[in-house]
VEXZAKOL-956089 format. One record per residue (C-alpha): x, y, z. Coordinates in steps of 0.2 Angstrom, whole numbers, padded with zeros to 4 digits, always signed. Example, Ala and Ser with C-alpha at 12.3 -4.5 7.8 and 13.67 -1.06 7.14 Angstrom:
<pts>
+0062-0022+0039+0068-0005+0036
</pts>
This chain:
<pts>
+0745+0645+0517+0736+0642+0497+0720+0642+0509+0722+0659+0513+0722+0655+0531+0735+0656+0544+0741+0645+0556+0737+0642+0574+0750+0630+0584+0743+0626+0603+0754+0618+0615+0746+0600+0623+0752+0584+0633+0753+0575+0619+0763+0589+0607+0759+0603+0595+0740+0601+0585+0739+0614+0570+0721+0621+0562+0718+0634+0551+0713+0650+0559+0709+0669+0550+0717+0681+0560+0736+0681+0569+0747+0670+0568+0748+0663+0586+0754+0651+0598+0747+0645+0615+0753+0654+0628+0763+0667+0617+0765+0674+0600+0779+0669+0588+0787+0671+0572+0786+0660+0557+0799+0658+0540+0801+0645+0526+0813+0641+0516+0816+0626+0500+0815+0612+0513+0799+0619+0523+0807+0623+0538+0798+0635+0551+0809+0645+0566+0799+0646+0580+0803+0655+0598+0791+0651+0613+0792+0655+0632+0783+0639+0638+0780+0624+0637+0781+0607+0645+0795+0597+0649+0798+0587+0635+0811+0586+0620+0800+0579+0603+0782+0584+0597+0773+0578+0583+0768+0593+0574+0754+0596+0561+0754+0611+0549+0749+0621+0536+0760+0625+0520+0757+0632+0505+0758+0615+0499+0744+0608+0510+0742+0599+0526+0761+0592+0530+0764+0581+0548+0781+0579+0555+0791+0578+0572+0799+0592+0581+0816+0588+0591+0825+0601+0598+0831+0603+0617+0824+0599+0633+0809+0614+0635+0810+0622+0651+0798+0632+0658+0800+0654+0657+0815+0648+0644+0815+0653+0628+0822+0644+0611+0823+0645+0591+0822+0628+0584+0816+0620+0568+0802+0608+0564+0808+0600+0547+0806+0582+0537+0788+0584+0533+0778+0573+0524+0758+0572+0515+0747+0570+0529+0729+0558+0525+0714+0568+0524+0706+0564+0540+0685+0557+0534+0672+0555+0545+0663+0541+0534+0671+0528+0527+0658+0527+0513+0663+0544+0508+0683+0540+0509+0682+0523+0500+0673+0535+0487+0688+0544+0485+0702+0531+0488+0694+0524+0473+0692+0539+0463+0707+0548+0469+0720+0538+0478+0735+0541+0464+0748+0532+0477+0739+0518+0480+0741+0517+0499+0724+0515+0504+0724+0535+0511+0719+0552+0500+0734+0565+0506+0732+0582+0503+0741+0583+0487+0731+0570+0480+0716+0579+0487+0723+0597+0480+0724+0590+0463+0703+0583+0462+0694+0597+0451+0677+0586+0451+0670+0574+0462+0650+0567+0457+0643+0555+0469+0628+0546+0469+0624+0536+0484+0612+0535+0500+0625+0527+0510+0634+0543+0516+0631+0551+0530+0646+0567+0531+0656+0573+0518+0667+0581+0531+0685+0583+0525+0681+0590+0507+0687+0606+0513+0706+0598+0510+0698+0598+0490+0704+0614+0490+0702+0615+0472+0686+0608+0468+0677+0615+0454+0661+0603+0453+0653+0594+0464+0638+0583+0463+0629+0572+0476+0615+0564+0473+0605+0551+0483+0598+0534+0473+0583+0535+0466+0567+0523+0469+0557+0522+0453+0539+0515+0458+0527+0507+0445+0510+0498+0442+0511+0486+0430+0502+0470+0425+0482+0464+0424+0482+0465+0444+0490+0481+0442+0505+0476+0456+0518+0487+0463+0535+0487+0458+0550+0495+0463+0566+0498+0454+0580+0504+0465+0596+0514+0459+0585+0519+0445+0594+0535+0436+0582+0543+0424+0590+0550+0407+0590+0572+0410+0577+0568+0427+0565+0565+0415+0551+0556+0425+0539+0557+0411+0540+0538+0408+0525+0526+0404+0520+0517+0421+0528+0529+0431+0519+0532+0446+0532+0542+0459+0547+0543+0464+0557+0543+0483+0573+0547+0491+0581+0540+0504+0599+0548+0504+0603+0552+0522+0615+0566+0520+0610+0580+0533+0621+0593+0533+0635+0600+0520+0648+0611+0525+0657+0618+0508+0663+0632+0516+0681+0640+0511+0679+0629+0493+0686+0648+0482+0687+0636+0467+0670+0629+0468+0660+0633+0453+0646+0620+0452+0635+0610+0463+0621+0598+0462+0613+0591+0477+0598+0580+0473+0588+0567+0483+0593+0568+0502+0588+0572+0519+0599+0588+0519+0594+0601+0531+0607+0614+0529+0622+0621+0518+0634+0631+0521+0641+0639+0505+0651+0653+0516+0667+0657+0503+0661+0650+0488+0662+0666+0477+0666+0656+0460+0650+0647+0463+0640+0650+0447+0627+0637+0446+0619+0628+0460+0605+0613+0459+0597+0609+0475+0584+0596+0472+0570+0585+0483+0579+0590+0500+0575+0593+0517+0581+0613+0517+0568+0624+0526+0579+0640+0522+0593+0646+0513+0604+0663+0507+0615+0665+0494+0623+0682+0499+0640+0674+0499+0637+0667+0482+0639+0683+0473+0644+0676+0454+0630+0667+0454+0621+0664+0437+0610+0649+0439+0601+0643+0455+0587+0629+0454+0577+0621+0469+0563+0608+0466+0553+0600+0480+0561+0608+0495+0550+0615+0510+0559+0629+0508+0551+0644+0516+0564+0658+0514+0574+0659+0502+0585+0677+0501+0594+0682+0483+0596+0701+0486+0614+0700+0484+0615+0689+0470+0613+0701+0454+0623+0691+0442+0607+0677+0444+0599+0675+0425+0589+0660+0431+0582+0656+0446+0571+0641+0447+0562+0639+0467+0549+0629+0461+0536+0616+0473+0542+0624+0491+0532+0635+0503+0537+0653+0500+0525+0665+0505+0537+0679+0497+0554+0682+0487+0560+0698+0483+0567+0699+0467+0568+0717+0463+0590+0718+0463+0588+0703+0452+0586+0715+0436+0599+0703+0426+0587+0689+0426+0581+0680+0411+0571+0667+0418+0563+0667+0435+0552+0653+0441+0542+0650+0456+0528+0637+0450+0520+0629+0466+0520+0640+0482+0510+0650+0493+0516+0667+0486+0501+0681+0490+0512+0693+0480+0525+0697+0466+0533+0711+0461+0542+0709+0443+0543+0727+0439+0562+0730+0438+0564+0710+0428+0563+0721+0412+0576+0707+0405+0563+0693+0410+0561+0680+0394+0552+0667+0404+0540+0670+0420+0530+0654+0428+0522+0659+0442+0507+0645+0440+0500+0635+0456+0500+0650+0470+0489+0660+0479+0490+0678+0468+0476+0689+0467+0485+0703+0455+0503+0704+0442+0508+0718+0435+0520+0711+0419+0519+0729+0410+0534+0732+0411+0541+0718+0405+0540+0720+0387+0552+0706+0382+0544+0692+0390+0539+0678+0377+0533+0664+0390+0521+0669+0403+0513+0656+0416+0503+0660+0429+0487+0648+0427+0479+0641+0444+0482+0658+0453+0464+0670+0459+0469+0684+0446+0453+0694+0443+0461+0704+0429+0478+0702+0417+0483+0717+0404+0497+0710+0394+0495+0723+0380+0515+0728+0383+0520+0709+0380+0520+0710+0361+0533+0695+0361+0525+0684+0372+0524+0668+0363+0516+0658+0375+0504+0661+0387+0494+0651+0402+0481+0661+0411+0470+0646+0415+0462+0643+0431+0458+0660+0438+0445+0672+0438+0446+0681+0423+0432+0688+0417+0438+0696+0401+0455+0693+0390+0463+0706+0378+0476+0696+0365+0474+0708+0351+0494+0717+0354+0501+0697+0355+0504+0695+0337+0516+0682+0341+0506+0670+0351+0509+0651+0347+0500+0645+0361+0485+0651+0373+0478+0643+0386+0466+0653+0397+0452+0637+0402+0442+0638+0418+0440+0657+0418+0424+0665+0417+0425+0672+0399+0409+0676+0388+0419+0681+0374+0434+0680+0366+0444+0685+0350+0460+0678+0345+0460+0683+0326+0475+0694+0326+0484+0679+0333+0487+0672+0315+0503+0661+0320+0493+0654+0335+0493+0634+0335+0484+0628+0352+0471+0635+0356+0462+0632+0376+0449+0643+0380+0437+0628+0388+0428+0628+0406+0423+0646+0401+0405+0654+0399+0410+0659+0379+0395+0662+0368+0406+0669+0355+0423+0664+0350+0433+0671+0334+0446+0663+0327+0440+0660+0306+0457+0670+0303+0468+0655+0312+0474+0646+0298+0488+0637+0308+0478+0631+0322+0483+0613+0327+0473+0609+0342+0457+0619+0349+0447+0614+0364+0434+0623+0367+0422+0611+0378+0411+0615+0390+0407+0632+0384+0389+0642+0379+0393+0639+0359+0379+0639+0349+0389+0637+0332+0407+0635+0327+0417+0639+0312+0432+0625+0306+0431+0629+0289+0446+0640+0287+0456+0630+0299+0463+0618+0289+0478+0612+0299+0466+0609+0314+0472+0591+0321+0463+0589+0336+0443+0598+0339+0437+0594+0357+0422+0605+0356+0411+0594+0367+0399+0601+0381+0391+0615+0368+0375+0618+0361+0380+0615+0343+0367+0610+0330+0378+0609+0317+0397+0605+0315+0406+0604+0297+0424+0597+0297+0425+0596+0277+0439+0606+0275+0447+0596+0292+0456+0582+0280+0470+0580+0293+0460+0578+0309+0465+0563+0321+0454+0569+0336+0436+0576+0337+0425+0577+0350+0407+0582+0348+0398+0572+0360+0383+0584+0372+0379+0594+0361+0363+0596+0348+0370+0586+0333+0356+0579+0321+0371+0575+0305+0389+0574+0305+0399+0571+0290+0416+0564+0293+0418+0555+0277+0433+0566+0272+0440+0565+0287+0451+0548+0284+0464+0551+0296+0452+0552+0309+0460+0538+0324+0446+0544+0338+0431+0549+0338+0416+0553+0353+0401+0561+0346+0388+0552+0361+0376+0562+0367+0370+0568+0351+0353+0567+0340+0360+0560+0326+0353+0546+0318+0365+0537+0308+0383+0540+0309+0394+0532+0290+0414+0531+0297+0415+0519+0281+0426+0529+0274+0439+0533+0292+0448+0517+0292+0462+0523+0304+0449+0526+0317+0454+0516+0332+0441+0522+0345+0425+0525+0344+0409+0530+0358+0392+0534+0352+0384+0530+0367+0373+0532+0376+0362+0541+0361+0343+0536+0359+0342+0542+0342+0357+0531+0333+0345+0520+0324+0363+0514+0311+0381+0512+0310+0390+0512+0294+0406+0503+0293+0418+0498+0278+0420+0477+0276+0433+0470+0288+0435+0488+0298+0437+0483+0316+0434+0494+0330+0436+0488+0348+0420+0489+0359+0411+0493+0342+0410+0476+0332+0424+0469+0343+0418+0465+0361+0403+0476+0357+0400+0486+0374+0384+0493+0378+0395+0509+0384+0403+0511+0367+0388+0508+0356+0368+0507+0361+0362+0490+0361+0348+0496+0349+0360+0502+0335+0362+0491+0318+0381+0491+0312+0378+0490+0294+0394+0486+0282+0398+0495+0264+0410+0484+0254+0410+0474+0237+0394+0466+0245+0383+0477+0254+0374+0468+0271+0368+0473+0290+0372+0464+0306+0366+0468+0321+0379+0457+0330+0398+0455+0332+0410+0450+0321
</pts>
C-alpha cells in the first residue's frame, strides 16, 4: 500500500478486519495471495473459515483505507475458493477525540459529510492546532502526508496591575514570536492536556511544534524527513532522536528532561535544550552544529572539542567547574556566566564577539586576542585587574561585583555602558570615552570623577563613594542621576533639565541644591522625600531671578 505496509486480513464472527502490518502478507489461519487491478479488486484463496456467505472487509490500497462487502459462496470448512472483494469506498478516519475530529472536519472536510475519509486525510500537508481541549490525536497517522504539524496548548498570561496591585488573568493569550518580555508580565501557565503523541510512520513529516501541554512521551519512530522539531513547557522526562536522522533544528524549553540522546543525529546545526535537568549530553558526533545551547541544567561537564563549527555556545546557569573552547576558533558568542569556572583561556576565540563569563570564580581574565569584542560581561568574579584596551570596538562593558583596583580601558572610544560598581577603584578615567551613555560606578572609593567630555550621558551613578565636587553641568542629557553617599557639598543640575530622577540622600554634607526656574523633579521639589533629598539641604533656584527655598514648590 502508499504506506509502505502490507496487509494482514483475520477471519472473525463478525467478518474480515484489516491493519496494517510490516512483514508477509497473511491471513488467519492460512497464507494467501493478493492482485489488483483498474477497479481494486483482490483474489484471495483461503482453507477456512466460518459458515457464512458475506463479510465486510476493510483494507489497505494504495489509495488509502477503502471498506467494502465481500459476497462470494457459502464458506465451508477445509474447502477452498478464489473470490473477489470489489466496490469499495473511502472509509472515515476512525478519532478517538471528538475535539480533535471536529478540528479537522472543520479544517479538512472537502465533502462536507460530517466525516474526514482517507483521501481527504491524504491530501492535508499542515495541520496547526492550538487548544487545551484535546486529549489524543490518534488517527493522524491516516495524514499520511503531513509535512507540519503544530500543537499547542492556550496560554494563561498572568499580570499585577492597578494601585492594589491585583491579579489578573488573560486566557487564550498568544504572545507575538513567544515573546514574553511584556510590561506587567508576571508568568505564564499551561494547561493543555495532551499526554501522549504517537507520530510514528509520518515519512513526510518535516516540522513539528509542541508547546504548552502535559505530554509525557513521543514517538517519532519513521519520521526521517523531520528537520526541525520545537518541544516546549511539556511534561517529557526523556527523549531520542535516533530515528530523526535529517534532523537540523531541535529546541526544548522548560521540560524535565533528564536524557536526552542526539548521537545519531549529525545533520543537527542547532540544538536548543535549555531549563531541563540534564546532568549530561554528549555532543561530540554533533560536529555540524552551529549553535548548541544548554542554559539552565545540572551539567557537571561538557565537552565541545569536536564543535569546531560552533558560532554560538550558552552553557550559562549549570554546575561546571572547567570548559575547554580552544578549539573552537570560530565561535563569536560565548555564555557561560553563573557556572564555578576557576579559570577560562579564550585566547583561540579571536572572533568572539560577545562574551559572559559572570558569576564564577575567576580569579584572572585575558581578552587581549579578542579584538572583536562588543560586549563583555564578566561581574561577580574575583578579578583584581583587568585590561580591556585592545578591545577598541567593545561597547558594554561589566566587570562589577569584582575586587579590581585597576581597570584599563582609556583606549575604549566606543564604549556605551560601563558598570563597574562595587569594585576597589580608587580613581577612573571617562575622559576618552566619549560615547559612554550609562556610568554606574557606585560602590568605589573614588575622590574624584570628571564626565566633561560625557556630553551624551543619560545614566550616572556615583553614590558610596569619596566624592567632594561633581560637575555635571555639560552633561544636559543627563535623565537619572544617584550621587548619595557622597561628601559633596553643593551639587548645580541647573543646567540637566531632562533629568527625571534624582537621589542625593542620605548625605550629611549637602549643605545646597541648585536648580533651574520651573525644573521639576519628583521627590526633589515635587513631594519632597526625605529619601530622595536630606531634610537639611536648601534647593536654591538659577533663572532670570535668582532665589532659595527650602520648601516645595
Amino acid at each position: 500500500d502508499g504506506m509502505g505496509s502490507s496487509i494482514t486480513l483475520s477471519l472473525s464472527a463478525d467478518g474480515f478486519t484489516a491493519a496494517p502490518n510490516v512483514g508477509t502478507i497473511t491471513m488467519s489461519p492460512q497464507n494467501y495471495s493478493t492482485t489488483s487491478t483498474g477497479t481494486k479488486a483482490f483474489y484471495m484463496s483461503f482453507a477456512e473459515s466460518p459458515s457464512v456467505s458475506k463479510r465486510n472487509v476493510t483494507v489497505w490500497t494504495d489509495a488509502g483505507l477503502k471498506a467494502g462487502t465481500f459476497t462470494g459462496a457459502k464458506l465451508n470448512v477445509n474447502s477452498s475458493y478464489t473470490t473477489i472483494i470489489a466496490d469499495f469506498k473511502d472509509a472515515p478516519v476512525p478519532f478517538a477525540d471528538e475535539n480533535f475530529k471536529a478540528y479537522c472536519v472543520t479544517n479538512f472536510d472537502t465533502d462536507g459529510d460530517g466525516e474526514i475519509s482517507t483521501d481527504e486525510a491524504a491530501a492535508v500537508t499542515t495541520i496547526d492546532i492550538l487548544s487545551d481541549d484535546i486529549t489524543s490525536l490518534e488517527g493522524i497517522r491516516y495524514f499520511r502526508n503531513l509535512e507540519s504539524l503544530g500543537f499547542r496548548g492556550i496560554f494563561a498570561k498572568w499580570s499585577k496591575s492597578g494601585t492594589a496591585g491585583h491579579w489578573s488573568c488573560e486566557y487564550g493569550y498568544e504572545p507575538a514570536n513567544y515573546d514574553t518580555n511584556i510590561s506587567g508580565f508576571i508568568g505564564i501557565s499551561a494547561s493543555g492536556k495532551l499526554r501522549s503523541l504517537d507520530l510514528s510512520g509520518l515519512s513526510c513529516l518535516r516540522t513539528l511544534n509542541v508547546q504548552r501541554t502535559m505530554l509525557e512521551e513521543i514517538n517519532l519512530e519513521g519520521c526521517a524527513a523531520l528537520d526541525s522539531c520545537v518541544i516546549l513547557s511539556t511534561a517529557l522526562t526523556e527523549l531520542s532522536l535516533g530515528s530523526c536522522p535529517a534532523l537540523t533544528h531541535f529546541q526544548t524549553d522548560s521540560c524535565p528532561l533528564t536524557s536526552l540522546d542526539v548521537t545519531n543525529n549529525t545533520a543537527l546545526t542547532k540544538l536548543s535544550c535549555v531549563s531541563s535537568q540534564l546532568t549530561g549530553i554528549d555532543i561530540t558526533n554533533n560536529t555540524a552544529l552551529d549553535r548548541f545551547w544548554c542554559t539552565d541544567n545540572q551539567l557537571t561537564s561538557l565537552d565541545v572539542s569536536r564543535n569546531t563549527l560552533l558560532t554560538s555556545l550558552e552553557c550559562n546557569q549549570n554546575q561546571l567547574t572547567s570548559l575547554d573552547v580552544s578549539s573552537n576558533t570560530v565561535l563569536t558568542t560565548l555564555w557561560c556566566n553563573y557556572n564555578q569556572l576557576t579559570s577560562l583561556d579564550i585566547t583561540n576565540n579571536t572572533a568572539l564577539m560577545a562574551l559572559k563569563c559572570g558569576k564564577n570564580q575567576l580569579t584572572s581574565l585575558d581578552v587581549r586576542n579578542n579584538a572583536a569584542l562588543v560586549r563583555l560581561e564578566c561581574e561577580i568574579n574575583q578579578l583584581t585587574d583587568l585590561d580591556v584596551s585592545n578591545n577598541t570596538t567593545l561597547q558594554t562593558l561589566r566587570c562589577n561585583n569584582n575586587l579590581l583596583t585597576n581597570l584599563v580601558f582609556s583606549d575604549n572610544s566606543a564604549l556605551i555602558s560601563l558598570q563597574c560598581h562595587n569594585n576597589e577603584l580608587t580613581s577612573l578615567d571617562v575622559s576618552k570615552n566619549t560615547m559612554l551613555a550609562n556610568l554606574d560606578c557606585n560602590q568605589n572609593h573614588l575622590i574624584s570623577l570628571d564626565v566633561s567630555k560625557n556630553t551624551i550621558l543619560t545614566n550616572l551613578d556615583c553614590q558610596e563613594n569619596q566624592l567632594t565636587s561633581l560637575d555635571i553641568s555639560k552633561n544636559t542629557t543627563l535623565t537619572y542621576l544617584r550621587c548619595n553617599n557622597n561628601n559633596l557639598a553643593t551639587l548645580d543640575v541647573s543646567e540637566n533639565v531632562s533629568l527625571e530622577s534624582l537621589n542625593c540622600a542620605p548625605m550629611t554634607s549637602l549643605a545646597k541644591l541648585i536648580m533651574k526656574q520651573g525644573q521639576t523633579i519628583w521627590g526633589i521639589n515635587v513631594d519632597r522625600s526625605p529619601y530622595v533629598i536630606p531634610d537639611h539641604t536648601i534647593i536654591e533656584y538659577r533663572g532670570d531671578t535668582d532665589m532659595e527655598d527650602g520648601g516645595d514648590i
